[in-house]
C-alpha positions in Angstrom: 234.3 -139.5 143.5 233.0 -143.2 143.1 229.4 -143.6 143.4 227.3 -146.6 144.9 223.7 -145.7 142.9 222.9 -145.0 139.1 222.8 -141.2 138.8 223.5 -141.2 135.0 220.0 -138.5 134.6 222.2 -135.8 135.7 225.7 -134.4 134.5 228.9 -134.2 136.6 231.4 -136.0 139.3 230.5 -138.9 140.5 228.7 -140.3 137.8 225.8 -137.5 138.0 225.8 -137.0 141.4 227.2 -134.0 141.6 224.5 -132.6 139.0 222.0 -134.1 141.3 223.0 -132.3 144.0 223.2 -128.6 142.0 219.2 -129.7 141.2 218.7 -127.7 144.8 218.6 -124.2 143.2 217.9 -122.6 146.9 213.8 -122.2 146.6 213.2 -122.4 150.1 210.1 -124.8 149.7 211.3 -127.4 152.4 211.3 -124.9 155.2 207.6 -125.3 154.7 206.2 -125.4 158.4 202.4 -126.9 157.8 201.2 -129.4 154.3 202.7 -131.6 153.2 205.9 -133.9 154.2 208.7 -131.6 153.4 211.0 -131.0 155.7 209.7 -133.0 158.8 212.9 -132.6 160.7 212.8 -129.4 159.9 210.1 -128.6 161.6 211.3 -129.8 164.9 214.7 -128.1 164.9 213.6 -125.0 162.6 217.3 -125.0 161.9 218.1 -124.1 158.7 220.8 -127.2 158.5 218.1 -129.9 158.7 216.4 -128.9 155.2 216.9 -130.8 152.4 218.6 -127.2 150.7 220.7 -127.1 153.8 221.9 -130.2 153.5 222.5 -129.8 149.9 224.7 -126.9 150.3 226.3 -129.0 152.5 227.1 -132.1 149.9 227.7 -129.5 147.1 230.6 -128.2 149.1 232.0 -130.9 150.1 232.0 -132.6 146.6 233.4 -129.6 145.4 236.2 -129.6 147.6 235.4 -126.1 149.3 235.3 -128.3 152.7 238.5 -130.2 152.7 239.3 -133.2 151.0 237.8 -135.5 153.5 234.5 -133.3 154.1 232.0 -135.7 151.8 232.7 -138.8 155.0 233.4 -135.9 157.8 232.0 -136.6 160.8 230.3 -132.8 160.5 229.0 -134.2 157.1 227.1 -137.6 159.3 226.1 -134.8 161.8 224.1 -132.7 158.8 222.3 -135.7 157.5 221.4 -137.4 161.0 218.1 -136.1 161.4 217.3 -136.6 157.9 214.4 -140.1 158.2 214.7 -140.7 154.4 211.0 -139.2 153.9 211.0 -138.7 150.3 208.7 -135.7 150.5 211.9 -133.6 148.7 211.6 -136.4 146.1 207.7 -135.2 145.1 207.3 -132.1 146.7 210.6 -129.9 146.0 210.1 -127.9 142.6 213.5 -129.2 141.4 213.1 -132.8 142.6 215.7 -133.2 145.2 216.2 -136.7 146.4 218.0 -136.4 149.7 217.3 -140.0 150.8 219.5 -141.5 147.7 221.7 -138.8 148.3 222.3 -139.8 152.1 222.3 -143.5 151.2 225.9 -142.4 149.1 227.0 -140.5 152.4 226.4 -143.4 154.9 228.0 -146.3 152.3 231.0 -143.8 151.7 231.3 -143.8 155.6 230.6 -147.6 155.8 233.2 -148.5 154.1 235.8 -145.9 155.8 234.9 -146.7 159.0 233.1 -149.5 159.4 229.6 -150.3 161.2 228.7 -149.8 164.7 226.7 -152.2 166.4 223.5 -150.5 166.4 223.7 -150.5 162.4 224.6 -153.5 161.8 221.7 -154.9 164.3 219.5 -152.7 162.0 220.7 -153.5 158.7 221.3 -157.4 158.7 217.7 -157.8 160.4 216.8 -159.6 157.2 219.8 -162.3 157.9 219.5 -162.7 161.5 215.5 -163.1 161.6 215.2 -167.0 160.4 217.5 -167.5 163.9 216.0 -165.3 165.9 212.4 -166.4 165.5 213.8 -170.0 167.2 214.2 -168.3 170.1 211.5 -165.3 170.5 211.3 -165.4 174.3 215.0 -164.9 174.6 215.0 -162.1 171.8 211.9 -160.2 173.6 214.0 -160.0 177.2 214.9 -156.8 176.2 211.3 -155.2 177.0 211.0 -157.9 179.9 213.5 -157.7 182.2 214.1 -154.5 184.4 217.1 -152.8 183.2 217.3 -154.5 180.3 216.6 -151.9 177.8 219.1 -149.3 179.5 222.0 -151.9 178.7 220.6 -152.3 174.6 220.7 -148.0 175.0 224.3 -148.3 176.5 225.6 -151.5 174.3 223.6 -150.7 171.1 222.6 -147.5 170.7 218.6 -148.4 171.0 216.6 -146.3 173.4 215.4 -147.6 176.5 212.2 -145.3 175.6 211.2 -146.9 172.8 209.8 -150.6 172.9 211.0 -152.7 170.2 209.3 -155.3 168.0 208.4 -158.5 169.8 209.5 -161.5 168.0 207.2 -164.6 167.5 207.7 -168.2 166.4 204.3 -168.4 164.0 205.9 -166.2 161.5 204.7 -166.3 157.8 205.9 -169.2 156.1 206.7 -169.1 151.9 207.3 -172.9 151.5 203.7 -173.5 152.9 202.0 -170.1 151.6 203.0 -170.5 147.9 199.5 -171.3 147.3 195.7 -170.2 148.4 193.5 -173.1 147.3 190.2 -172.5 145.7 187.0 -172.4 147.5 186.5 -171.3 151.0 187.9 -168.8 153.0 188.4 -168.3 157.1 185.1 -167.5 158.9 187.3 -165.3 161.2 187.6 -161.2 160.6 191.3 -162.8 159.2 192.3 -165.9 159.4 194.7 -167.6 162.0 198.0 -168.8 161.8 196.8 -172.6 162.1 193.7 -172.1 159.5 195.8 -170.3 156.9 198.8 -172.9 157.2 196.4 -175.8 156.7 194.8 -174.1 153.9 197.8 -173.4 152.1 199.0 -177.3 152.4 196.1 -178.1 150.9 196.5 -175.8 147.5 199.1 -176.6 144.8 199.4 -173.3 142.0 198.2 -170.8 143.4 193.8 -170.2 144.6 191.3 -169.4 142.2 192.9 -171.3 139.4 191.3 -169.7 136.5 191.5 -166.3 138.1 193.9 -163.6 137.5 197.1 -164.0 138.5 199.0 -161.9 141.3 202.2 -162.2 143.1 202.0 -161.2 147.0 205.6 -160.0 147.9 206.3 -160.7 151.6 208.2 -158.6 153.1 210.8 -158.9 156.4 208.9 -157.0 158.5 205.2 -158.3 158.2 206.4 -161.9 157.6 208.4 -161.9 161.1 206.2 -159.6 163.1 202.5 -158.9 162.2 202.0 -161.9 159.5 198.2 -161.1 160.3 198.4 -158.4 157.8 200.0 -161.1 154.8 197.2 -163.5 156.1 194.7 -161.1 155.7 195.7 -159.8 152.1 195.9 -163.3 151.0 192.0 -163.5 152.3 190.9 -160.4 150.4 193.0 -161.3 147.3 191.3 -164.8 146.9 188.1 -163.6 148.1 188.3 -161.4 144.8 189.0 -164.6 142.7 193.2 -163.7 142.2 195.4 -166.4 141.6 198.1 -165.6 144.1 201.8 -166.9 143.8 204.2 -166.2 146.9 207.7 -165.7 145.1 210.1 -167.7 146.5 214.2 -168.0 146.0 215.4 -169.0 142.3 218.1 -170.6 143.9 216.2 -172.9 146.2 217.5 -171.7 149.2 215.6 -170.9 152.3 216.3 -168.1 153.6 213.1 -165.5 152.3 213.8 -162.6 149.8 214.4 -159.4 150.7 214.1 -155.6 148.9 217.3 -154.8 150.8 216.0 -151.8 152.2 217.6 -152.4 155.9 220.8 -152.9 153.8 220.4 -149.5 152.0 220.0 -147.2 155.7 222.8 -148.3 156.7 225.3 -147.6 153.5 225.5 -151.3 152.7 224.3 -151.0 149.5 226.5 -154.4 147.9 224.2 -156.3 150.1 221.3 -154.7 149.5 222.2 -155.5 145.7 222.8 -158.8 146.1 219.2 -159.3 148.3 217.8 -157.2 145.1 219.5 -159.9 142.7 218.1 -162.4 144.3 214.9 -161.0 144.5 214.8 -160.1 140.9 215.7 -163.6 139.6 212.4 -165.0 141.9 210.3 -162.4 140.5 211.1 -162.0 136.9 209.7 -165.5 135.9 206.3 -163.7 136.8 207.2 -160.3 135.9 208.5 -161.1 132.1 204.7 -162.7 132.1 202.8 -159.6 132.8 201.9 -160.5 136.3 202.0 -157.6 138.8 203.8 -158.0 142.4 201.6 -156.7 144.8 203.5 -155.8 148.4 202.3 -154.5 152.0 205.3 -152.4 153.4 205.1 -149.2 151.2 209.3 -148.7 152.0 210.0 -152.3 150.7 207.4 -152.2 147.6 208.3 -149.1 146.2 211.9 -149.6 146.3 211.4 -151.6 143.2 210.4 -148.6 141.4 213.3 -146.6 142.8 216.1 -147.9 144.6 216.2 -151.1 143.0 216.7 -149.8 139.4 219.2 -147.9 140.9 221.4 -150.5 141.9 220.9 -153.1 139.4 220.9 -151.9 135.5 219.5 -154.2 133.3 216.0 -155.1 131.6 214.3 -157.3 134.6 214.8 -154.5 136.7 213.2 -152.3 134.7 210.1 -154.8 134.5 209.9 -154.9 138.0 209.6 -151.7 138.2 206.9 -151.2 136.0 204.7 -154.3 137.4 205.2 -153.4 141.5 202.3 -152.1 143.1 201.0 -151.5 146.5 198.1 -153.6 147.5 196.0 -150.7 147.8 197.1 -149.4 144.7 196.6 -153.1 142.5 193.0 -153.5 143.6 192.5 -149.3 143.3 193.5 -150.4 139.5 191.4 -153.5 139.5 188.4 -151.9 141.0 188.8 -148.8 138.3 188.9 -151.5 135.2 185.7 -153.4 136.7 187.6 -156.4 137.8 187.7 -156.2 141.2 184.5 -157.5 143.1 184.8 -158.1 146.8 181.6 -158.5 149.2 182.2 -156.0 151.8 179.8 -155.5 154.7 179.8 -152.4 157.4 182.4 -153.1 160.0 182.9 -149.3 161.6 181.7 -145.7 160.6 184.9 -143.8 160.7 188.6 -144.8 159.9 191.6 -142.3 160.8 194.3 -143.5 158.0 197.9 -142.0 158.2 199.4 -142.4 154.9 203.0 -143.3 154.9 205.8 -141.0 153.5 206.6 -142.9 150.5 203.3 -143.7 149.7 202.9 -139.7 149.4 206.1 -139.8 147.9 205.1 -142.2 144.6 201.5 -140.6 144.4 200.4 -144.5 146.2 197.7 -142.7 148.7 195.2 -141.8 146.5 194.9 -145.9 146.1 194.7 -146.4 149.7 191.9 -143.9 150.1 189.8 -145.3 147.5 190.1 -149.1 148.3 189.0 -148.1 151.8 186.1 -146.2 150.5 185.1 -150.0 148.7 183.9 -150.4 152.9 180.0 -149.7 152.6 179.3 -146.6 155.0 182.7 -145.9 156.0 184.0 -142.4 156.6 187.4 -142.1 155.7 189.6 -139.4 156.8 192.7 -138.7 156.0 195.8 -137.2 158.7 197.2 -134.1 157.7 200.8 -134.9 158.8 204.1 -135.2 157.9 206.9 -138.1 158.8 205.2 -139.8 162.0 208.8 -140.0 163.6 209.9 -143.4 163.6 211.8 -143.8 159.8 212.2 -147.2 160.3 215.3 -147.5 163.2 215.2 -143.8 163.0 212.6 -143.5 166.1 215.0 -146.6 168.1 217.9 -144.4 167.9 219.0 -143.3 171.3 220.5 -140.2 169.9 217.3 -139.8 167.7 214.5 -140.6 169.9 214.0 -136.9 171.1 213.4 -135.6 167.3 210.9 -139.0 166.5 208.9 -138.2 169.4 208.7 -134.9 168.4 207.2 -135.2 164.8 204.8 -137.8 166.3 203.5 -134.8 168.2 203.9 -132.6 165.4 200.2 -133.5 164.3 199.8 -137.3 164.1 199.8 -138.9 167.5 197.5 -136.0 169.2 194.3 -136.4 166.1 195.0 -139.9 166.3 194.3 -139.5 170.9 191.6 -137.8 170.3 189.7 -140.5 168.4 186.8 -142.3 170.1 187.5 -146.1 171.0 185.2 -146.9 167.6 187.3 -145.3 165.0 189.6 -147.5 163.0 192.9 -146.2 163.0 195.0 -147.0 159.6 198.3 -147.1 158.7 200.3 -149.2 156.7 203.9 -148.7 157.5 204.9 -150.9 160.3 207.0 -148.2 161.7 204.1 -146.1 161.4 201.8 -148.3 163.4 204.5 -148.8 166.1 204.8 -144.6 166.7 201.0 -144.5 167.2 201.2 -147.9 169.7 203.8 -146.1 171.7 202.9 -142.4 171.3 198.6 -142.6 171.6 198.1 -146.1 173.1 195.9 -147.2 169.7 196.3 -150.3 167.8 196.4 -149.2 164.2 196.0 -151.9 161.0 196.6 -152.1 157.7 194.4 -151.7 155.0 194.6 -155.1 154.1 192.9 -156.1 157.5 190.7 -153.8 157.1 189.0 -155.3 154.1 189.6 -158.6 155.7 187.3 -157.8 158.3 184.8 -156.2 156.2 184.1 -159.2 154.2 181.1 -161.4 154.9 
């Protein structure tokens, strides 16, 4: 069989993949009801097809043959790995180190290529293509969630359900060509800044901020630079306000369409476009990389593909770099704060903060960070959720023939602690996906960490 990722750790067909598979050695772990992440559909369905060993078998039939000859892009075979929200809790938390989200993302390109895309995924995965377009027009892209009936026909036509709100488009979206710098002395009075005060700011700069500080690069990703670019705005704030010299990576090739990690490429099996966003990306971000500069980022799924899928797609030394220099904003100024380098003046803002920490943040060890820069907040209580996948999985929760299994792991643990909360408590999150389960499921704004030390500077 030919293979789309590197799985050269591991002997057998398909490049390794088939030794990658036979690392399932039938523990059981991943039927684990409570703790943890493992196996979140799992504990919806409490069938045994929806753990990661289930679906293992499954594979390691098929790629043996014991299935049929076309079993690995079988219909049966998409069927086994639909409820499967590419968690990567079998990545950290499975003795033998499964990785069932790579494994799926070999399944679905397989598939892609046999049968093509449906409408739905390619909606979902060229998001990063369409966006510069769509944000021309965001009143005609938000009809969907305006007018009555309206959501029904997307459900119908493209597979999105007419449950689930989507994210509302704006015009004021984050800007690289005019955020490539964060001049040096003053910052927004506001708990973080505004579109027009940040824009006029960043005219005004030329390299980069603090200009003797230390340098950083800020990595913005698709989904906070087209829909919530308060959270970019505000990282920028905290970063200077810490005396960083902050570069916003733009495209080597001067074009000006904004990088991407390829992530929305990768769930959907189109992983030759999300290699060619990752090339692209790379040859912005090396220039920095190759100088010791780390590349801070906000959406966990985006950053911390650079230390997993990205290396897996594209072989070579600046990938590896990358890899070794991409951190989480929580986890950069966790590492700055440890060292003695990181001075920020915080003030009170809130006693308690609810903070859900995203899957692949669990996945890569990245929530330790996120507990600890929130613990920078003077007199803050900070409590952790004991939960698993919230449910959404990026377009996992939009999926009409999903929606009933997202809904459910929201209710698993997360959405009913996080309705309970008093009207004071800050609720945290800093998936985007993850914030839009607890805006539907509990009626709570949540934030990211990033505006959370925004507004807790003075």
């Amino acid at each position: 069989m030919t293979t789309q990722l590197d799985w050269s750790a591991y002997p057998g067909a398909g490049g390794g993949f088939q030794g990658a598979v036979e690392m399932c050695n039938n523990n059981g772990a991943c039927r684990a009801a409570v703790g943890g992440v493992m196996c979140p559909s799992y504990r919806v369905t409490r069938e045994e097809r929806d753990t990661t060993r289930g679906r293992a078998n499954s594979l390691r039939l098929a790629i043996t043959g014991q299935l049929g000859p076309d079993a690995f892009t079988s219909d049966e075979m998409a069927e086994t790995l639909k409820l499967c929200v590419s968690c990567k809790g079998c990545r950290r938390e499975c003795p033998t180190g499964v990785d069932m989200a790579r494994m799926k993302i070999e399944v679905q390109a397989a598939r892609a290529e046999k049968f093509g895309l449906s409408l739905h995924d390619q909606l979902v995965g060229y998001l990063p293509r369409y966006a510069p377009y769509a944000v021309r027009v965001p009143w005609l892209m938000n009809l969907r969630d305006v007018l009555p009936g309206a959501a029904k026909l997307s459900e119908a036509i493209a597979g999105f359900s007419a449950r689930r709100s989507l994210p509302r488009w704006r015009s004021d979206v984050f800007d690289d060509s005019i955020n490539s710098s964060w001049p040096g002395s003053s910052r927004p009075s506001t708990p973080w800044p505004n579109k027009q005060d940040v824009d006029a700011r960043h005219k005004a700069g030329h390299d980069g901020g603090a200009r003797d500080g230390p340098e950083v690069v800020l990595f913005a990703d698709t989904f906070n630079r087209y829909f919530e670019r308060e959270n970019l705005d505000a990282a920028l704030t905290v970063l200077h306000a810490g005396g960083y010299r902050v570069h916003m990576a733009t495209p080597a090739d001067g074009s000006s369409r904004p990088l991407c990690c390829g992530r929305t490429f990768l769930s959907i099996g189109k992983v030759d476009d999300a290699r060619r966003e990752a090339e692209r990306t790379l040859a912005a971000l090396d220039p920095f990389v190759s100088r010791g500069v780390p590349v801070v980022g906000l959406e966990p799924s985006c950053l911390l593909s650079f230390r997993d899928e990205v290396p897996a797609m594209v072989k070579g030394e600046a990938a590896d770099r990358l890899a070794a220099q991409a951190l989480t904003f929580e986890e950069f100024l966790a590492r700055e704060a440890a060292a003695g380098r990181l001075t920020l003046p915080l003030k009170k803002i809130a006693d308690r903060a609810l903070v859900h920490g995203h899957c692949h943040q669990k996945a890569f060890d990245a929530f330790s960070a996120v507990e600890t820069v929130l613990k920078l907040v003077p007199d803050l209580k900070v409590e952790p959720i004991e939960s698993s996948c919230y449910g959404m999985a990026g377009a996992f929760g939009y999926n009409a023939e999903t929606i009933d299994v997202s809904l459910a792991m929201g209710e698993l643990s997360l959405l009913p602690i996080v309705r309970k909360a008093d009207a004071a408590t800050l609720i945290v999150a800093d998936g985007t996906s993850c914030r839009h389960q607890i805006h539907d499921g509990a009626g709570r704004e949540a934030i990211h960490v990033a505006r959370v030390l925004a507004m807790s500077l003075k």
